[in-house]
C-alpha positions in Angstrom: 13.6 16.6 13.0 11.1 14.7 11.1 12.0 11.1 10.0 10.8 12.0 6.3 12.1 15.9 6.4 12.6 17.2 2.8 10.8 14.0 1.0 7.9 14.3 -0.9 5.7 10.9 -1.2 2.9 10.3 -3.0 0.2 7.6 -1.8 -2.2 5.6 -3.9 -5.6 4.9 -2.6 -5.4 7.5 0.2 -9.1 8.4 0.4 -9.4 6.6 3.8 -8.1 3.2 5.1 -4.8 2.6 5.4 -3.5 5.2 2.8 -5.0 8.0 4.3 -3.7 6.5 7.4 -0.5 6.4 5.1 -0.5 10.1 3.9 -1.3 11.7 8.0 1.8 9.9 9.3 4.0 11.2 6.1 3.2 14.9 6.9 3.6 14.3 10.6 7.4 13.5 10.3 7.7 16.1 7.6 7.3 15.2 4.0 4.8 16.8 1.2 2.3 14.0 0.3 0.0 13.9 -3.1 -2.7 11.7 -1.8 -4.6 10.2 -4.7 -7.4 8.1 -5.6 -10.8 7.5 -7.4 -13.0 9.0 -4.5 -12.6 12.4 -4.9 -14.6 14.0 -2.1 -13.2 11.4 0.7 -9.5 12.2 -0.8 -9.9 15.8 -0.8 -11.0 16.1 2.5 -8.3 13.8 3.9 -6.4 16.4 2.2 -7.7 19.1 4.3 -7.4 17.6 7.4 -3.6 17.8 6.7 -3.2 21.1 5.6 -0.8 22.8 3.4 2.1 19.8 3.1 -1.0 17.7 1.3 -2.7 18.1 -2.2 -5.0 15.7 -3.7 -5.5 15.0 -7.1 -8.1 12.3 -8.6 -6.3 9.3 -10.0 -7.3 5.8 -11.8 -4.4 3.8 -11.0 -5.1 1.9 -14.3 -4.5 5.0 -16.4 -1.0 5.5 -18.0 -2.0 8.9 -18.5 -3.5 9.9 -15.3 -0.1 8.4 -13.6 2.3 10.5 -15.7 -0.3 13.6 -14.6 -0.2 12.6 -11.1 4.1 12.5 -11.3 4.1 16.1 -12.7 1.6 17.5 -10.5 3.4 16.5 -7.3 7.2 18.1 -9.2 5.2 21.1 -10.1 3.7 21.4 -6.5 6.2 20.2 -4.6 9.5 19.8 -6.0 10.7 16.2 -6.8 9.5 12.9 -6.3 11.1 11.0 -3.4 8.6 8.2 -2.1 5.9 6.3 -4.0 3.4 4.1 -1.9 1.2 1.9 -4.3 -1.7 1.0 -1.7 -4.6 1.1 -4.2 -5.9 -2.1 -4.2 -9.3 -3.9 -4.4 -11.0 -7.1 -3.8 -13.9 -9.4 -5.1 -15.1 -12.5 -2.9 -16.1 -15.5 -5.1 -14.9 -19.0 -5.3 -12.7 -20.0 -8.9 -15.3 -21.6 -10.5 -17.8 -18.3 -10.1 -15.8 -15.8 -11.0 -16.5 -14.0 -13.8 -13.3 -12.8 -16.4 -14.4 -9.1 -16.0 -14.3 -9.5 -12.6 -11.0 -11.3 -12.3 -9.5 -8.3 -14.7 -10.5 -5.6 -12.5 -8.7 -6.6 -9.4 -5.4 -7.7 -11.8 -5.7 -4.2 -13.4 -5.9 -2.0 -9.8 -4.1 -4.4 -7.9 -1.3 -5.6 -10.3 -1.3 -3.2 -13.6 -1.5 0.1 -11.0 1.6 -1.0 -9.2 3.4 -1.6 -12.5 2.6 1.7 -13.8 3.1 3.9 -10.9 6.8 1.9 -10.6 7.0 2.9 -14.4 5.6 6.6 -13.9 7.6 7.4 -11.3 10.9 6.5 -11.9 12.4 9.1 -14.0 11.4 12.0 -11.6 12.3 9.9 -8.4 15.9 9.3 -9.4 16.3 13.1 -11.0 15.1 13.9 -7.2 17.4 11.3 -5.5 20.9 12.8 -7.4 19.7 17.2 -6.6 18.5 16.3 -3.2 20.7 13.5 -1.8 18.0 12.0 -0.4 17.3 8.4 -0.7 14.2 7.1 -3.2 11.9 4.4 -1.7 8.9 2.3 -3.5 6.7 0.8 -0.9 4.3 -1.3 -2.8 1.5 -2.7 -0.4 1.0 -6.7 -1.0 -1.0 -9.4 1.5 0.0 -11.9 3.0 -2.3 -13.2 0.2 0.9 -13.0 -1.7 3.0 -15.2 0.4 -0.2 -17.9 1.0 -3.0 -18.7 -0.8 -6.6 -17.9 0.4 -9.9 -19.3 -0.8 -12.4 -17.0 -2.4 -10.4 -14.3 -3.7 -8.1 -15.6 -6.8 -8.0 -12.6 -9.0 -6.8 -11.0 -5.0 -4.2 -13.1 -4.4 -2.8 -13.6 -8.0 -2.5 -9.7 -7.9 -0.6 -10.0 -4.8 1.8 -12.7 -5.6 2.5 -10.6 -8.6 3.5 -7.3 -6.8 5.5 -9.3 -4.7 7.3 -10.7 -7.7 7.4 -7.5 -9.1 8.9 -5.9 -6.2 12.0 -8.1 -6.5 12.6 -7.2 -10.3 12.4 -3.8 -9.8 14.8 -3.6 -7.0 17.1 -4.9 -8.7 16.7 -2.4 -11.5 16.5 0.6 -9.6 19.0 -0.1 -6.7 21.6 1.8 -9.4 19.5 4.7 -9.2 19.5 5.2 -5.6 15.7 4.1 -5.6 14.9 0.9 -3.1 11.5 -1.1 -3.3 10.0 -3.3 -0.9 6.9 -5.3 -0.4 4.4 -4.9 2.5 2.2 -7.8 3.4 -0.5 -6.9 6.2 -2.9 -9.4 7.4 -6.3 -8.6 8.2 -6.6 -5.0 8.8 -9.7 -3.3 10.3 -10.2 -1.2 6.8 -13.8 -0.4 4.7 -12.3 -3.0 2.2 -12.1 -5.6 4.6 -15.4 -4.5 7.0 -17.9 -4.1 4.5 -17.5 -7.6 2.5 -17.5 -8.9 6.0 -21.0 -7.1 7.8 -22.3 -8.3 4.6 -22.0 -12.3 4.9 -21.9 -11.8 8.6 -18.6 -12.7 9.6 -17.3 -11.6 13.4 -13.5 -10.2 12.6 -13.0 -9.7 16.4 -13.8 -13.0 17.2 -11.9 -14.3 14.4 -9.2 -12.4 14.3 -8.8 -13.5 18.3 -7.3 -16.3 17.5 -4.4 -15.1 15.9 -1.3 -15.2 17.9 -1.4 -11.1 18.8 -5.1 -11.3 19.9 -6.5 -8.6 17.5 -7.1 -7.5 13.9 -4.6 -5.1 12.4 -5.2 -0.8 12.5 -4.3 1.3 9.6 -1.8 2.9 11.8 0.1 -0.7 12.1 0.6 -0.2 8.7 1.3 2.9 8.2 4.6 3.3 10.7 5.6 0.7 8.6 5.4 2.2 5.0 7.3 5.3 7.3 10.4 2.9 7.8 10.4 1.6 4.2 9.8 5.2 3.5 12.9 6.7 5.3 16.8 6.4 5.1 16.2 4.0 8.3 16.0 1.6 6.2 18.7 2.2 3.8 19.6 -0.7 3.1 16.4 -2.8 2.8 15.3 -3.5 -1.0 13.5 -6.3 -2.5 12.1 -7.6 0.7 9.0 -8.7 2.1 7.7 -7.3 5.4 5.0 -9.1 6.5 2.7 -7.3 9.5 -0.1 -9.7 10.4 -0.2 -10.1 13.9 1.5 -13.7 13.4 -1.4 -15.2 11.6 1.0 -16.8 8.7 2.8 -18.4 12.0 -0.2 -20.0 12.7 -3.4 -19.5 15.5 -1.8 -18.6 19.2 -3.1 -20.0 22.3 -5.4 -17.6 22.4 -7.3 -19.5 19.5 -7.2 -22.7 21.3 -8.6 -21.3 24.8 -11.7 -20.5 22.6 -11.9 -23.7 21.0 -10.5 -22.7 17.7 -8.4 -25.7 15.8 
């Protein structure tokens, strides 16, 4: 039997990274996923690669509309509603003083707004499903540990992150009634395009850094993604308005690995 048998999940930001990564392990143990996002060729094709328990459908997480499109299109294809995983999220690197408004909005809008209106969306078709199917509802809402620390060069980032992890807390306590339990993820670096390509770019080595941290390595999207599989399954039944951080022990502070390579 598959851990998610009879679910249905849908993933934000599931065009590669870690909600594609998100999306393969959902099928695997037996749920119908809607993978959506803003790159439509990269998020159909994940699509593919999964087969017939996976449809794609192109989605601006910052579009009321397009979320109450995206709820009815996975209830028309699939069912019911049963498991909502907001991963969509961006980042901008720039210190406080040189970031522009626009560019502070955009990452509070994806990052922040999109979680808030997918919660919102998805609420009324999630606990319908919950009370015909039995089955328990889950919101996994992907922070950082950005939203448990602060970081330098990213405000509008972790601001956004703080918030969903605020957020998180409200809404489990407004949906616990309803059979529907939310919970906060906060990975630490993870070895995704959002992380790689900012980093090639000013030159940074993430397996040297990321060394130092008391695990010895930079996260995988699969790390991730078994995790969003608990939150997303009656194994965790009675988890709601938590944090789960996954970081390889970076918030604990650098191992001794960092200090045999001369790292303070």
């Amino acid at each position: 039997m598959g851990r998610l048998d009879g679910k249905v999940a849908i993933v934000t930001g599931a065009a590669r990274g870690q909600g594609a990564e998100e999306a393969r392990r959902f099928a695997a143990e037996g749920a119908k996923v809607v993978l959506t996002d803003v790159l439509e060729d990269e998020g159909r094709l994940v699509a593919k690669e999964i087969g017939d328990a996976a449809l794609f459908v192109p989605h601006d997480v910052t579009d009321e509309e397009q979320w109450q499109h995206v709820v009815q299109a996975t209830v028309d294809a699939f069912g019911g509603v049963h498991v909502l995983v907001n991963n969509a999220g961006i980042a901008k690197f720039t210190p406080i003083a040189m970031t522009p408004l626009q560019d502070y909005m955009d990452v509070i809008n994806v990052n922040q707004v999109g979680v808030f209106l997918g919660m919102k969306s998805v609420v009324p078709a999630m606990s319908t499903s919950v009370t015909q199917s039995g089955l328990g509802g889950s919101i996994v809402n992907i922070s950082s540990v950005d939203g448990m620390v602060g970081m330098i060069g990213v405000v509008a980032y972790v601001a956004s992150k703080w918030a969903v992890r605020g957020m998180t807390k409200t809404a489990a306590i407004e949906f616990g009634g309803l059979g529907i339990r939310v919970n906060s993820i906060h990975p630490g670096g993870v070895d995704t395009p959002m992380v790689r390509e900012p980093s090639e770019t000013v030159g940074v080595d993430l397996v040297g850094y990321f060394s130092r941290v008391p695990l010895g390595r930079i996260g995988e999207p699969e790390d991730v993604a078994n995790l969003a599989l608990f939150l997303a399954s009656d194994e965790s039944a009675y988890c709601t308005g938590s944090e789960f951080v996954i970081d390889g022990g970076i918030t604990a502070g650098f191992g001794a690995q960092g200090l045999a390579l001369g790292g303070a």
